[in-house]
Phi, psi and omega in degrees: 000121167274130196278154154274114174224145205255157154312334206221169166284164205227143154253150171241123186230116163310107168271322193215124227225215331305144170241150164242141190261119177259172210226110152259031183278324178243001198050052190246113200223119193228114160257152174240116169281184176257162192105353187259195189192137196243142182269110180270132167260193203238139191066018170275143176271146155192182179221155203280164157227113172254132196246335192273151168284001183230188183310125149224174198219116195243107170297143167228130187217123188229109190283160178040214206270123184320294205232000000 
């Protein structure tokens, strides 16, 4: 599974969800429904887990340099 770590702090906004977020710096692992929403600080790695058969849709508001 390949991780994500963004340049900047990051918001996660669920629209449409559950999703799961793994941390594996703490092994820190979170579902979000939808409406919700995770707060990332810039350089943490994690990674998205979609556990549903279907489509999910995560809005990202990303401060300063993405990538």
């Amino acid at each position: 599974m390949e991780e994500l770590t963004l340049g900047g702090d990051a918001t996660l906004f669920v629209h449409e969800g559950p999703v799961t977020f793994f941390f594996p710096k703490d092994q820190g692992c979170y579902t979000l429904n939808n409406d919700e929403v995770m707060f990332v600080p810039a350089g943490t790695p994690f990674n998205i887990i979609n556990y549903q058969a279907k489509i999910i849709h995560i809005i990202f508001s990303v401060g300063g340099k993405v990538f």
